[in-house]
N, CA, C and O of each residue as an XYZ file, in Angstrom:
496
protein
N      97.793    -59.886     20.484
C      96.795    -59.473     21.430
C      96.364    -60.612     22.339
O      95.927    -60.441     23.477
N      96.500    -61.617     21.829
C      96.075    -62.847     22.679
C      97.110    -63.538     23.188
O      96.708    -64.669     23.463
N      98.260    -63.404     23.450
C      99.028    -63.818     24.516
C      99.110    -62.920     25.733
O      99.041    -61.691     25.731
N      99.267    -63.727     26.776
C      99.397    -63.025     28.192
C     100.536    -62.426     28.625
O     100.686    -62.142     29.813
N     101.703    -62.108     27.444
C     102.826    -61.739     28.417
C     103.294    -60.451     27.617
O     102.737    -60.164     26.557
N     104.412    -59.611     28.179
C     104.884    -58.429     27.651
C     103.922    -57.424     27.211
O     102.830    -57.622     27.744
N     103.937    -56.361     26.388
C     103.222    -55.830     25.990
C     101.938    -55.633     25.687
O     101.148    -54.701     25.838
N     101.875    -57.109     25.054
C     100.195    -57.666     24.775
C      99.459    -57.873     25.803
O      98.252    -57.761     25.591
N      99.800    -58.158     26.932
C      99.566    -58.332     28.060
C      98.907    -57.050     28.593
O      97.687    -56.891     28.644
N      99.971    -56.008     29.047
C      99.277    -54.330     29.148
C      98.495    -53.970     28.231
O      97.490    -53.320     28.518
N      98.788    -54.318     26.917
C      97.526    -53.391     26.429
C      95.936    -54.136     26.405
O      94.836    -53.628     26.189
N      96.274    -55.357     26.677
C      94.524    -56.188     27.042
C      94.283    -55.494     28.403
O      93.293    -54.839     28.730
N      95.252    -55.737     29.041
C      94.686    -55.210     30.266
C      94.138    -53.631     30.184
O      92.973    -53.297     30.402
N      95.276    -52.701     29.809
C      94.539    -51.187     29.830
C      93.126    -51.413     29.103
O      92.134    -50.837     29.549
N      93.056    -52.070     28.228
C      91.946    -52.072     27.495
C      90.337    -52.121     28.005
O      89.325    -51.447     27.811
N      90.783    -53.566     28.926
C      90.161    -54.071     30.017
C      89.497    -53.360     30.756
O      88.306    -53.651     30.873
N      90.154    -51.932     31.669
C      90.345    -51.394     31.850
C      89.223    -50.212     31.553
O      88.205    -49.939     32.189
N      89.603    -49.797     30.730
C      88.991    -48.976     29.628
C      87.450    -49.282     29.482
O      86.592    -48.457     29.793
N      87.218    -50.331     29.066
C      85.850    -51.312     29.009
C      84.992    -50.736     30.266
O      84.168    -49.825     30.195
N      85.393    -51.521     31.531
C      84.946    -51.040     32.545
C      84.877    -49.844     32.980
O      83.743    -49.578     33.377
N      85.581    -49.043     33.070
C      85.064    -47.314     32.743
C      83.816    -47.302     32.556
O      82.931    -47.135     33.395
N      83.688    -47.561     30.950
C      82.914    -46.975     30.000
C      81.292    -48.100     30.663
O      80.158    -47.628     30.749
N      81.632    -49.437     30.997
C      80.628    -49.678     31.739
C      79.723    -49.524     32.785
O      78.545    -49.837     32.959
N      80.889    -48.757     33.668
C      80.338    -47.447     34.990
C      79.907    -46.639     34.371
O      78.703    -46.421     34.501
N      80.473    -46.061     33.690
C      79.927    -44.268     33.262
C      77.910    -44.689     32.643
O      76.904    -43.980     32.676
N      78.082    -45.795     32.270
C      76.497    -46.543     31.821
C      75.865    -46.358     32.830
O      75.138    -45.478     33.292
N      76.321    -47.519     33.174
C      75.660    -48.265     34.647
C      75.271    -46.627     35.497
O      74.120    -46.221     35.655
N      76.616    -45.832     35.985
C      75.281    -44.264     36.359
C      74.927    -43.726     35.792
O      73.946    -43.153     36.265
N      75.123    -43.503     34.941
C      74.235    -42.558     33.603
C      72.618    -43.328     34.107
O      71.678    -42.645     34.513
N      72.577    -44.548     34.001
C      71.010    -44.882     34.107
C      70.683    -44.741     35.700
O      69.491    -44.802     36.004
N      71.567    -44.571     36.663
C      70.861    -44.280     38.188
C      70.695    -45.896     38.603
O      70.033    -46.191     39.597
N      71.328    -46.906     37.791
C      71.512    -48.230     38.857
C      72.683    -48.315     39.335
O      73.731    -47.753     39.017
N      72.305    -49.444     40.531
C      73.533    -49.330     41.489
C      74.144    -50.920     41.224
O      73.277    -51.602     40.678
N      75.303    -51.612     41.450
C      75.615    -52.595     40.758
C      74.667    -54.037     41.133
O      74.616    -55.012     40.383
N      73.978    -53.933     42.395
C      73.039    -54.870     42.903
C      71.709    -54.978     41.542
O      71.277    -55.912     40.867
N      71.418    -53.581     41.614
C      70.432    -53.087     40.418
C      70.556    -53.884     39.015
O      69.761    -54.651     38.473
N      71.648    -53.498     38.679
C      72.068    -54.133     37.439
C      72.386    -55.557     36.652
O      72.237    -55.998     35.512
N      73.062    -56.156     38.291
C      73.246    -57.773     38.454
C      72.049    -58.087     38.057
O      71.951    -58.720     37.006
N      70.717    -57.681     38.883
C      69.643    -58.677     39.129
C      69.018    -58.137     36.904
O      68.549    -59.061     36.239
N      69.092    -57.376     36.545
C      68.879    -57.135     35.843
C      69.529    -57.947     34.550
O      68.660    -58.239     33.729
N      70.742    -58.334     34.223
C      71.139    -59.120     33.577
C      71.697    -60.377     34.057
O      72.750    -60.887     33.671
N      70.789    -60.887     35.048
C      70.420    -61.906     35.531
C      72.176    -62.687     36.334
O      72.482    -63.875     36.434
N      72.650    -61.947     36.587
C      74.140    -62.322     37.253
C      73.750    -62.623     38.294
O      72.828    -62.038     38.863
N      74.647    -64.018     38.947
C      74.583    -64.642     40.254
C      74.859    -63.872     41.170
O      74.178    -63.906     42.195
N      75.747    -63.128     41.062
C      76.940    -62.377     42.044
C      76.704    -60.704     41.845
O      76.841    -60.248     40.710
N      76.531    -60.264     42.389
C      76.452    -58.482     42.167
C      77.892    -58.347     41.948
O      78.094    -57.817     40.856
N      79.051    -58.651     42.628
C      80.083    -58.314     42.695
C      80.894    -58.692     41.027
O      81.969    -58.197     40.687
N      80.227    -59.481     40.332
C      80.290    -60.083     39.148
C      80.487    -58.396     38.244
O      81.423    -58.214     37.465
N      79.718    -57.607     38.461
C      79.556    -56.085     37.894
C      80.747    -55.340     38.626
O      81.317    -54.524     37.900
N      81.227    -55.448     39.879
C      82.341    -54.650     40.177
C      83.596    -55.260     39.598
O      84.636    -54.628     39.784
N      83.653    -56.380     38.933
C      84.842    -57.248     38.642
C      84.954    -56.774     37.007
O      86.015    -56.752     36.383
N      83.889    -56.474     36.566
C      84.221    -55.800     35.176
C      84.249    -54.433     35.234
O      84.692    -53.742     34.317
N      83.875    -54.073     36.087
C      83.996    -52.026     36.271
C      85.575    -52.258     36.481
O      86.297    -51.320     36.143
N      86.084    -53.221     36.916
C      87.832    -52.861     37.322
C      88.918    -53.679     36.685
O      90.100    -53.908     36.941
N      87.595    -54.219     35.252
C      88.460    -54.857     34.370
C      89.299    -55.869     34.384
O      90.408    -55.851     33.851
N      88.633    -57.141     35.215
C      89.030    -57.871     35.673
C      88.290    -59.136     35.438
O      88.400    -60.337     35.688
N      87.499    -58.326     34.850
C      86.861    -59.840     33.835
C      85.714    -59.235     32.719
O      85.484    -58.033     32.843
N      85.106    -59.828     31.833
C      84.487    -59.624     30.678
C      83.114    -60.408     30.333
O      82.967    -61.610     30.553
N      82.247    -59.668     29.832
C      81.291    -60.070     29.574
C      80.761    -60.831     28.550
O      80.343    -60.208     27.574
N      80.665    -62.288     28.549
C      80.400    -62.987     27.526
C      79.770    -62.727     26.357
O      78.875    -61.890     26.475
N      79.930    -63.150     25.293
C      79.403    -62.921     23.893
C      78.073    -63.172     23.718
O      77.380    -62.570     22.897
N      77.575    -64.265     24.645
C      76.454    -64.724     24.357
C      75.211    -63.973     25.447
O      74.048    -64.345     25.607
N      75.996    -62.702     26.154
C      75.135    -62.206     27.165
C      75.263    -60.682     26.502
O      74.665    -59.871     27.210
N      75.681    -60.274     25.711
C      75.533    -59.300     25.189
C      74.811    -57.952     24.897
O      75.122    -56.777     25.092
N      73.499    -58.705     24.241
C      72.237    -58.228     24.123
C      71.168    -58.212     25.355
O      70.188    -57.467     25.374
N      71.483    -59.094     26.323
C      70.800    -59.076     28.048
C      71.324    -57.937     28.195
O      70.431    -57.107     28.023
N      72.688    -57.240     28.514
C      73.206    -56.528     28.871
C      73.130    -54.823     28.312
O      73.340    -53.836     29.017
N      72.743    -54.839     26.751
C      72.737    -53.849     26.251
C      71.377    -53.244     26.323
O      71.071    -52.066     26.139
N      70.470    -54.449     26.681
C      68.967    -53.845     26.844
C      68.971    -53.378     28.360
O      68.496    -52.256     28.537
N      69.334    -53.912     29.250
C      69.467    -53.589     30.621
C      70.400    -52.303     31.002
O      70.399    -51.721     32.086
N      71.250    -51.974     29.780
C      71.661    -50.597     30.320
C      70.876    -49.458     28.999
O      71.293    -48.310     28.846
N      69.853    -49.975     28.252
C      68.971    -49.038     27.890
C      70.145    -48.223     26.767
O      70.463    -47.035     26.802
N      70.631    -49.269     25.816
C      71.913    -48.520     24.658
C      71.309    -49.030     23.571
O      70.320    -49.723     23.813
N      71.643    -48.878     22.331
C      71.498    -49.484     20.866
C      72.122    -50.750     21.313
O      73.218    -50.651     21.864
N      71.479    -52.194     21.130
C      72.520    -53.206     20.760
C      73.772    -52.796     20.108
O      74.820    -52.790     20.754
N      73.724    -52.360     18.537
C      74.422    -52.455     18.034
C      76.059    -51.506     18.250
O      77.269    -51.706     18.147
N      75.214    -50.545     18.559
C      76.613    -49.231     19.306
C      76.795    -50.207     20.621
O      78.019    -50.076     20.621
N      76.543    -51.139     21.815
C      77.101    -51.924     22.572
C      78.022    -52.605     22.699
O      79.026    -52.603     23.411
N      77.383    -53.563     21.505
C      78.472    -54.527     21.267
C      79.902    -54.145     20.129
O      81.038    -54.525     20.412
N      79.560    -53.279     18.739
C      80.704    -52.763     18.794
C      81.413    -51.904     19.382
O      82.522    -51.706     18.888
N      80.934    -50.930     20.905
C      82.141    -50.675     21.622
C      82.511    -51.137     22.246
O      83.628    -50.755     22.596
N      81.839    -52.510     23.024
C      82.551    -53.650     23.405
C      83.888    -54.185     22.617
O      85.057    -54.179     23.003
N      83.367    -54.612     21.483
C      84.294    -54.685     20.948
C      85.977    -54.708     20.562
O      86.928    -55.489     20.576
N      85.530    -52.772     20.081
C      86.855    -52.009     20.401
C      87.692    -52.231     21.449
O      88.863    -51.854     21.389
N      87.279    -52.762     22.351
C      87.848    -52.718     23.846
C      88.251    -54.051     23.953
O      89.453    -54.312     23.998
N      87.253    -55.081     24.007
C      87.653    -56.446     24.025
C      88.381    -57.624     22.464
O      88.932    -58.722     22.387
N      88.044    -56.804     21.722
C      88.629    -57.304     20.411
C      89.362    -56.644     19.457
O      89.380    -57.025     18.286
N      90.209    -55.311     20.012
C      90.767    -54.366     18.773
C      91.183    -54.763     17.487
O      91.394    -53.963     16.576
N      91.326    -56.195     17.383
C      92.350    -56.713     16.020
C      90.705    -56.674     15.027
O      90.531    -55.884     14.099
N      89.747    -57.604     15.448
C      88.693    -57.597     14.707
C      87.715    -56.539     14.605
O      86.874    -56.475     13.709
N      87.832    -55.819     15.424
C      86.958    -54.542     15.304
C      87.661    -53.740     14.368
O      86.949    -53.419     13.417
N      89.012    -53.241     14.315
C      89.973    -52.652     13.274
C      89.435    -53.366     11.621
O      88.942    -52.631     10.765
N      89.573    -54.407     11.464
C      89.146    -55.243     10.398
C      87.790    -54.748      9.714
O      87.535    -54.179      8.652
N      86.849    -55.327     11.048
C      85.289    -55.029     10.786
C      84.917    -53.147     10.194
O      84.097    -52.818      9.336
N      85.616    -52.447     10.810
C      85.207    -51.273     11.186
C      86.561    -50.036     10.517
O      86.520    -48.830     10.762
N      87.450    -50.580      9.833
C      88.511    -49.880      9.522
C      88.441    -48.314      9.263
O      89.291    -47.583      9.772
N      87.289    -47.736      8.363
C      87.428    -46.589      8.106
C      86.698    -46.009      9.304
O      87.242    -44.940      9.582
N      85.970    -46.198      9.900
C      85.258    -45.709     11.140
C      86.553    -45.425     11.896
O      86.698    -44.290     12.350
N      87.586    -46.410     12.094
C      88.474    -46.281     13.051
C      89.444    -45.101     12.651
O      89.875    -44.220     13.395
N      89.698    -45.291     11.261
C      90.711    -44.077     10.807
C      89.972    -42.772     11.236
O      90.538    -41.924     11.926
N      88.527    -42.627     10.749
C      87.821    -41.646     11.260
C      87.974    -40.948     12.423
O      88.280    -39.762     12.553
N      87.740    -41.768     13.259
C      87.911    -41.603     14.803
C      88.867    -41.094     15.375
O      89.043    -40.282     16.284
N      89.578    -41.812     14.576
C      91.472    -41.374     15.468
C      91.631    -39.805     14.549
O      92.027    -38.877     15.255
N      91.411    -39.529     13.364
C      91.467    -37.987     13.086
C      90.771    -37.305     13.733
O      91.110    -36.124     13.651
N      89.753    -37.515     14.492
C      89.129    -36.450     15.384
C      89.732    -36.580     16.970
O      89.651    -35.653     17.775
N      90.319    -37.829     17.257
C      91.297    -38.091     18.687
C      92.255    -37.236     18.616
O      92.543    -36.725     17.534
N      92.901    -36.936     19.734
C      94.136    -36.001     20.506
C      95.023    -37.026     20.283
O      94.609    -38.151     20.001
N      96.259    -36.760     20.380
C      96.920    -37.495     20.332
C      97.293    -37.977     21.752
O      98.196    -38.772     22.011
N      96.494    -37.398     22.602
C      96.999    -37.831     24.482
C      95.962    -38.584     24.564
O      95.661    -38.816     25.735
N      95.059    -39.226     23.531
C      94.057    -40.032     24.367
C      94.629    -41.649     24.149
O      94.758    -42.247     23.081
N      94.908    -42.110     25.464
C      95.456    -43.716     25.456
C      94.498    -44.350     25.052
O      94.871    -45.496     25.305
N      93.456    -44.446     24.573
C      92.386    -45.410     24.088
C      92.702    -45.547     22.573
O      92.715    -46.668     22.064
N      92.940    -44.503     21.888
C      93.439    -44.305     20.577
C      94.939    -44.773     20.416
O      95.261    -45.435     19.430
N      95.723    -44.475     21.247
C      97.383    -45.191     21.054
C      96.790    -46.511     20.959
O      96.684    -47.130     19.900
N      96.306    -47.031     22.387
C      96.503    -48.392     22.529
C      95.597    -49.632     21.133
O      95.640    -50.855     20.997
N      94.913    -48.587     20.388
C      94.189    -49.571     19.648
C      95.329    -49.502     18.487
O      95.799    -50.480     17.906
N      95.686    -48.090     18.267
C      96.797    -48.197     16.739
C      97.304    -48.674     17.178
O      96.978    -49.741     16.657
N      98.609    -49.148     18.437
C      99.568    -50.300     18.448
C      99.102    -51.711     18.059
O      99.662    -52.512     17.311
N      97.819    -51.844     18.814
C      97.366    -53.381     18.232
C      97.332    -53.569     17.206
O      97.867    -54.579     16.748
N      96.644    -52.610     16.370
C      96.307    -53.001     14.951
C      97.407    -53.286     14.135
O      97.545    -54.291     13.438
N      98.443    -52.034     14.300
C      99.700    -52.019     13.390
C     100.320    -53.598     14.205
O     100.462    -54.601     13.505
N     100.521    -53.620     15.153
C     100.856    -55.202     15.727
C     100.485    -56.619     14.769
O     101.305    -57.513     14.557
N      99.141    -56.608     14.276
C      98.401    -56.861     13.474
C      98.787    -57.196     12.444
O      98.477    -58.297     11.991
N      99.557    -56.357     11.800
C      99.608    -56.479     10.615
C     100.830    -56.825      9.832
O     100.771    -56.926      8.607
């Protein structure tokens, strides 16, 4: 998962990807706009928020909890679906039967669910 090339490569990125989605679908769910949100978890750059909506960069570990209060979520449901997205090998670990869980109630067409079982089994 942590090398940049071939495979591992696409699936950080879809992942990436994925992340940012799920950070838009937030970000309007609460009715802010990305200016809104910057100033809110104290980001230099507004555009700093369009660069992770398109998965093109990631939100530090240590800004986490700024971020999860500013989009008005559980810390804890935040950062582990952060997680999932930005760390599949350790979230699989941390969270294993949750994950088996999950994927029995997933379709088998949902790429969020492929792309984490390849990592994991990758993994192992």
């Amino acid at each position: 998962m942590y090398t940049q090339n071939g495979r591992r490569a696409e699936l950080n990125q879809e992942l990436r990807n994925q992340a940012g989605s799920w950070l838009r679908e937030l970000r309007k769910s609460r009715g802010l706009s990305q200016l809104e949100l910057a100033v809110r978890v104290g980001a230099d750059y507004y555009t700093f928020i369009s660069q992770l909506e398109n998965g093109r960069s990631r939100i530090p570990p240590d800004r986490y909890l700024i971020w999860a209060r500013a989009l008005e979520i559980d810390e804890r449901e935040f950062v582990r679906t952060l997680l999932s997205y930005y760390d599949p090998v350790t979230y699989g670990i941390l969270f294993a039967k949750a994950v088996d869980a999950e994927r029995a109630d997933m379709s088998t067409n949902d790429s969020s669910a492929g792309s984490l079982q390849g990592l994991m089994n990758e993994s192992r």
